[in-house]
Biotite code that builds the C-alpha atoms (Angstrom):
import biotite.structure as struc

atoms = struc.array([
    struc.Atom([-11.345, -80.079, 61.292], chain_id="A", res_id=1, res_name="UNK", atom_name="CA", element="C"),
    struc.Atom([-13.018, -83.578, 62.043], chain_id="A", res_id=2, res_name="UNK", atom_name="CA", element="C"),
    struc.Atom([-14.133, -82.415, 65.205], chain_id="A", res_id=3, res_name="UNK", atom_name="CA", element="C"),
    struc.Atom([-16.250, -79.423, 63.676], chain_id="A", res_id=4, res_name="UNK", atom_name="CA", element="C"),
    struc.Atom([-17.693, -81.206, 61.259], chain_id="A", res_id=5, res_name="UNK", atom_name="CA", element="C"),
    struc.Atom([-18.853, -83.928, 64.054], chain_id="A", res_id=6, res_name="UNK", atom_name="CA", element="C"),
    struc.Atom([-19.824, -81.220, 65.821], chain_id="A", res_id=7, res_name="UNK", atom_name="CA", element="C"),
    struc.Atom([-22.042, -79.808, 62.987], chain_id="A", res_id=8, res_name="UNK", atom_name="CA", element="C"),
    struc.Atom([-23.219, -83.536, 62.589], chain_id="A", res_id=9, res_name="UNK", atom_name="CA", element="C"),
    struc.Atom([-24.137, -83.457, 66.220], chain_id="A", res_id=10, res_name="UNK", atom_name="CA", element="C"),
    struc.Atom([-26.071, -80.535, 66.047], chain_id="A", res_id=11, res_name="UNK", atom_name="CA", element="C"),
    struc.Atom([-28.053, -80.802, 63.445], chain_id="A", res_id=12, res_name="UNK", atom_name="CA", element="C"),
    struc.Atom([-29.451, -84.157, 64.165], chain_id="A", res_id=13, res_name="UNK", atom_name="CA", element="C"),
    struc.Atom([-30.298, -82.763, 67.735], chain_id="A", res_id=14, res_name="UNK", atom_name="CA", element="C"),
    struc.Atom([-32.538, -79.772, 65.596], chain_id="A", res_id=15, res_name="UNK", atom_name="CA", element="C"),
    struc.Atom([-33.611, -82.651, 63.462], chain_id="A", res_id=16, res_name="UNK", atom_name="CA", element="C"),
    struc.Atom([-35.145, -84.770, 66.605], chain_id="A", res_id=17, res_name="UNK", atom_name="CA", element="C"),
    struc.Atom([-36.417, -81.445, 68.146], chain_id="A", res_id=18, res_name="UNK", atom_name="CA", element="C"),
    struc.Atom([-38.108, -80.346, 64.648], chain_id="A", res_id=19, res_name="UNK", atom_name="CA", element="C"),
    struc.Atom([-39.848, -84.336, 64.640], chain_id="A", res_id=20, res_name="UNK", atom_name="CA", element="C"),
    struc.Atom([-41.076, -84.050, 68.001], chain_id="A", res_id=21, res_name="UNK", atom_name="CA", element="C"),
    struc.Atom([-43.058, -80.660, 67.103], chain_id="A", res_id=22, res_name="UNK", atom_name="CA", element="C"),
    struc.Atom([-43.840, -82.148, 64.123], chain_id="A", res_id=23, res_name="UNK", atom_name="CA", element="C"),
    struc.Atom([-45.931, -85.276, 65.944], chain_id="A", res_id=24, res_name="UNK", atom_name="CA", element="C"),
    struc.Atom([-47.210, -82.860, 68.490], chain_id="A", res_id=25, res_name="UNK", atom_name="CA", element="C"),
    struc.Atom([-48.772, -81.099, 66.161], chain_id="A", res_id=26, res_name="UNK", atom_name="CA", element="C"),
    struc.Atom([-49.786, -84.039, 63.927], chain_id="A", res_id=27, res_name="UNK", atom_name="CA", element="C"),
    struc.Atom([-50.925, -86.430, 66.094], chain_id="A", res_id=28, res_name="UNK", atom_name="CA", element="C"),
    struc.Atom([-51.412, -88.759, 63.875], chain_id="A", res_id=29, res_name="UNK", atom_name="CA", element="C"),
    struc.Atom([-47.801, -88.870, 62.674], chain_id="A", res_id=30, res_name="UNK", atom_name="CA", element="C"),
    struc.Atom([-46.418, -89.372, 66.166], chain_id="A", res_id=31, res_name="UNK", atom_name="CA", element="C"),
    struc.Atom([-46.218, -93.221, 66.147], chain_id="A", res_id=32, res_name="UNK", atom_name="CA", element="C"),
    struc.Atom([-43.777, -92.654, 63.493], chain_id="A", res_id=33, res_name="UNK", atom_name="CA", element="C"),
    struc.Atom([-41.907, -89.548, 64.810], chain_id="A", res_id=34, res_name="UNK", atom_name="CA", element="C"),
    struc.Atom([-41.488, -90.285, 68.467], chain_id="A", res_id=35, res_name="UNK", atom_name="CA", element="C"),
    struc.Atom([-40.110, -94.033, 67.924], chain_id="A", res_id=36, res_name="UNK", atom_name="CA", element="C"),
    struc.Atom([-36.441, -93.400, 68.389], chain_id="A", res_id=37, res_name="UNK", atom_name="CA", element="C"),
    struc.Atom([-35.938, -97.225, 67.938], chain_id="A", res_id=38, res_name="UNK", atom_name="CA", element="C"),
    struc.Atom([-37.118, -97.299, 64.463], chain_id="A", res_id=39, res_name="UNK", atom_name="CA", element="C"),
    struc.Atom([-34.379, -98.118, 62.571], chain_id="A", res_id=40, res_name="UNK", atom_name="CA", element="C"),
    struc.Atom([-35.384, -96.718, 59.429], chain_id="A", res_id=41, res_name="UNK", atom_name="CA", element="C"),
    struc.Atom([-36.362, -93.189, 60.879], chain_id="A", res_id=42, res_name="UNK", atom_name="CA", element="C"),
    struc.Atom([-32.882, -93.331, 62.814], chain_id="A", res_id=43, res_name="UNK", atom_name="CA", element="C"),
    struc.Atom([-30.895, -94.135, 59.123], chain_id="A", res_id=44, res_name="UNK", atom_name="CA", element="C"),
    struc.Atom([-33.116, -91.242, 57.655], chain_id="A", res_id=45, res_name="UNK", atom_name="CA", element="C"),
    struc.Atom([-32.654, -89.185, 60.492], chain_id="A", res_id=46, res_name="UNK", atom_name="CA", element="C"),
    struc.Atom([-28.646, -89.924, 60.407], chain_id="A", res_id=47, res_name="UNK", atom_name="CA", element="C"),
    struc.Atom([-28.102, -89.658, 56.541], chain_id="A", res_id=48, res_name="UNK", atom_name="CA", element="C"),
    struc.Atom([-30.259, -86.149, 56.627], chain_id="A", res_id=49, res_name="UNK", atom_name="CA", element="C"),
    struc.Atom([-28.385, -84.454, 59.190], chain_id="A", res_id=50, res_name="UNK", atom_name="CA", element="C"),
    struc.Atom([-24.920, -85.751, 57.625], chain_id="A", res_id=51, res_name="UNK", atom_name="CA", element="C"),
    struc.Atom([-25.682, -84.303, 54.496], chain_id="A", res_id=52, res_name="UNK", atom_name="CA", element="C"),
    struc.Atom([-27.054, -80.724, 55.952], chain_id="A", res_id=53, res_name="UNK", atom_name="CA", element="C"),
    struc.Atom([-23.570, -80.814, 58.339], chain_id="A", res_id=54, res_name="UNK", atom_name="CA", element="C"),
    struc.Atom([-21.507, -81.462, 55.297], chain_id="A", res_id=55, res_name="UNK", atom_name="CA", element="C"),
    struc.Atom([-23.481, -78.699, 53.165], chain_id="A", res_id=56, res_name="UNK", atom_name="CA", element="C"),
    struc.Atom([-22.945, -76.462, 56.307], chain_id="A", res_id=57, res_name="UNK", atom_name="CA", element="C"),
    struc.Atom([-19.393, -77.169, 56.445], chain_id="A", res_id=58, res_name="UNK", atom_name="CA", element="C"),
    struc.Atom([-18.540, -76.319, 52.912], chain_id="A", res_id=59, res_name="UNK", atom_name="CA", element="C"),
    struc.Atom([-20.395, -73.262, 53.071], chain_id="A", res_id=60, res_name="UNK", atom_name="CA", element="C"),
    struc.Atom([-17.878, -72.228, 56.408], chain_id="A", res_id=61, res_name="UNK", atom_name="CA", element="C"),
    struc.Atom([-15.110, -73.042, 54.773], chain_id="A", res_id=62, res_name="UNK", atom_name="CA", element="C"),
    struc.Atom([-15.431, -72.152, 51.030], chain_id="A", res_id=63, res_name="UNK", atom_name="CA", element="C"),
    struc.Atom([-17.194, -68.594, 52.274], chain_id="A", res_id=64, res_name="UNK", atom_name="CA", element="C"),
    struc.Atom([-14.787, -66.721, 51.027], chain_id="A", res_id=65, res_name="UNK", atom_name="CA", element="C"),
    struc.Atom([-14.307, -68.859, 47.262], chain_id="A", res_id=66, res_name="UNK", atom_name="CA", element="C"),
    struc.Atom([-18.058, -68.088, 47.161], chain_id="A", res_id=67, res_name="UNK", atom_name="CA", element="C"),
    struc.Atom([-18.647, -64.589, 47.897], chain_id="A", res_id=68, res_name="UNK", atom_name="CA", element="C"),
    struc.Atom([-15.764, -63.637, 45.804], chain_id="A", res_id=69, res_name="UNK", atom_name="CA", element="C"),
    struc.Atom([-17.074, -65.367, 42.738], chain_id="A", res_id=70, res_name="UNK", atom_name="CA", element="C"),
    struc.Atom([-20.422, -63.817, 43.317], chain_id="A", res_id=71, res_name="UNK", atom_name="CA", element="C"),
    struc.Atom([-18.999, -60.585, 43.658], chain_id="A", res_id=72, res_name="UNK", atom_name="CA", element="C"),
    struc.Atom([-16.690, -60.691, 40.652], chain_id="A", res_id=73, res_name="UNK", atom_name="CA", element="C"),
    struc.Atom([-19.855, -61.373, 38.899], chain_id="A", res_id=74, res_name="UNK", atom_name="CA", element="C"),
    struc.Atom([-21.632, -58.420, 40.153], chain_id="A", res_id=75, res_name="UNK", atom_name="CA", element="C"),
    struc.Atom([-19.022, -55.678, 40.359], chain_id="A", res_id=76, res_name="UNK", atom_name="CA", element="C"),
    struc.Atom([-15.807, -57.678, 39.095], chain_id="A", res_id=77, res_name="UNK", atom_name="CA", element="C"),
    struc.Atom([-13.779, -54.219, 39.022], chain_id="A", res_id=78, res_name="UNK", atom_name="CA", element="C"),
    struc.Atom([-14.070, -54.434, 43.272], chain_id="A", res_id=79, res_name="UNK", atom_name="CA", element="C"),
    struc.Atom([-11.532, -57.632, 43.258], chain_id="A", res_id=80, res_name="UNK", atom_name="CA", element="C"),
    struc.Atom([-8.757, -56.375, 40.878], chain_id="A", res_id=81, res_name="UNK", atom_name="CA", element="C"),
    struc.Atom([-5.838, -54.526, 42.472], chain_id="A", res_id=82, res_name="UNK", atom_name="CA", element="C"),
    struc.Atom([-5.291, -51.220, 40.998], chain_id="A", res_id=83, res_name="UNK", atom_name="CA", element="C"),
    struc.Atom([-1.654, -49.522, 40.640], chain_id="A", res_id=84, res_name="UNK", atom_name="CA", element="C"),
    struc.Atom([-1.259, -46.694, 42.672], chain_id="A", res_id=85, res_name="UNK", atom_name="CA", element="C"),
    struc.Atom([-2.219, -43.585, 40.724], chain_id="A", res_id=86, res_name="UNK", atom_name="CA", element="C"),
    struc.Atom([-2.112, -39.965, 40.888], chain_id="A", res_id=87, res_name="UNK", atom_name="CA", element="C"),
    struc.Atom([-4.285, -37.468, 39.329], chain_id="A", res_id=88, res_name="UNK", atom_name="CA", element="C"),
    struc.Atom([-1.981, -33.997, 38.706], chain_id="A", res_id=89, res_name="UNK", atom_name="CA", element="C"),
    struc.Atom([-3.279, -31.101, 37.110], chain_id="A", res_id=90, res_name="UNK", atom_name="CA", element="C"),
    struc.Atom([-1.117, -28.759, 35.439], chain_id="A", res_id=91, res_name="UNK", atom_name="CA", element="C"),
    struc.Atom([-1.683, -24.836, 34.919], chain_id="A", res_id=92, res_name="UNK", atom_name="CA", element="C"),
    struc.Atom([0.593, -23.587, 32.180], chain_id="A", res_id=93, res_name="UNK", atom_name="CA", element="C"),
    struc.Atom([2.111, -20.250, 33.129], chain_id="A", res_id=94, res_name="UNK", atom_name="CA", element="C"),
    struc.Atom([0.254, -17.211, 31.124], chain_id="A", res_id=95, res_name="UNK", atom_name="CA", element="C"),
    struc.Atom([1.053, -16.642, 27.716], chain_id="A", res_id=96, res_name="UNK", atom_name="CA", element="C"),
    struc.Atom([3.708, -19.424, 27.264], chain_id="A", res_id=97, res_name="UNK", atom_name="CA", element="C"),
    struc.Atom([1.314, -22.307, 26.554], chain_id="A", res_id=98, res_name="UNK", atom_name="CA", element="C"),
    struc.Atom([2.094, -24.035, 23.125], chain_id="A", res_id=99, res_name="UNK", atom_name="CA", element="C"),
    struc.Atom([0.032, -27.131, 22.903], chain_id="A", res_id=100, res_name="UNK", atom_name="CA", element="C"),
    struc.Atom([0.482, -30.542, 23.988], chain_id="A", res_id=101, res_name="UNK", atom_name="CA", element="C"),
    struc.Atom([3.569, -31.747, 25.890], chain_id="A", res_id=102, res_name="UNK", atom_name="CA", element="C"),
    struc.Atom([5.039, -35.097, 26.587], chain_id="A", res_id=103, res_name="UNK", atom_name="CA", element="C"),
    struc.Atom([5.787, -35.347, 30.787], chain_id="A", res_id=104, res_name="UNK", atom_name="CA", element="C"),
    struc.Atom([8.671, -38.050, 31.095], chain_id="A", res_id=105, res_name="UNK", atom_name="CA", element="C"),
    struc.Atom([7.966, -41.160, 33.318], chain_id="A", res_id=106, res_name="UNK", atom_name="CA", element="C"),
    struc.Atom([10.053, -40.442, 36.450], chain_id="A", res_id=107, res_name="UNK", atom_name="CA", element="C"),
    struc.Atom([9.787, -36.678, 36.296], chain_id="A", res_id=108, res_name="UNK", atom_name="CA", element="C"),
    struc.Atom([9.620, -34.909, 39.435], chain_id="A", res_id=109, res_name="UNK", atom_name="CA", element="C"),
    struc.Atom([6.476, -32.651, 40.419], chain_id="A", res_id=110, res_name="UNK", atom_name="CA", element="C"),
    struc.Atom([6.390, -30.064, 43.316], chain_id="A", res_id=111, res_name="UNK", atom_name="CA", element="C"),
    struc.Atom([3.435, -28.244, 44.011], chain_id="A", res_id=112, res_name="UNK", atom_name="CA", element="C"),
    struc.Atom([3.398, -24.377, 44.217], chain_id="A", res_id=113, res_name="UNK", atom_name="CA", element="C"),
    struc.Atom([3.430, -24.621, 47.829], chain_id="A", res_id=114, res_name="UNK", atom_name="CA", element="C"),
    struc.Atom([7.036, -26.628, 47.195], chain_id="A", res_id=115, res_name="UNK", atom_name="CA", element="C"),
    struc.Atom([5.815, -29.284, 49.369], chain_id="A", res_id=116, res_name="UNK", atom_name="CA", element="C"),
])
């Protein structure tokens, strides 16, 4: 865990120094204060910048999945809900013996026509 985030440190103050030195070539004028690695204030700014990006970077890795399942509960909140296992029967009452409604018991057992 320390080690990626380091790692993400590391690498984003290595696109931070690339990203200044094509900044001061093309502003020449800023390159006295781009290209001075020894500057200590551009190295503190330089330091606390890509800490802060590594640290947003690492809490978007590791809370992805806290974050897309909030968003998505917003946006279709039924997709995140387990559903009970369900089955859809259809019954054909046999001709002429059909009285009305009638009450199925939970646990009753169904064949098909087939007797599968």
């Amino acid at each position: 865990m320390k080690n990626w985030k380091a790692s993400l440190y590391l690498q984003e103050l290595a696109w931070l120094r690339e990203k200044m030195k094509l900044a001061a070539k093309e502003h020449p004028h800023l390159a006295a204060f781009l290209d001075n690695p020894y500057d200590p204030d551009i190295q503190r700014l330089m330091k606390g910048f890509s800490l802060l990006t590594s640290n947003v970077l690492y809490t978007v890795e590791d809370e992805f999945p806290q974050i897309t399942h909030e968003m998505l509960d917003r946006i279709w909140p039924h997709t995140l809900r387990p559903v009970p296992p369900t089955t859809i029967i259809q019954f054909t009452p046999n001709q002429g013996i059909y009285q009305g409604a009638v009450d199925i018991p939970q646990e009753a057992p169904v064949t098909t026509a087939e007797g599968v």
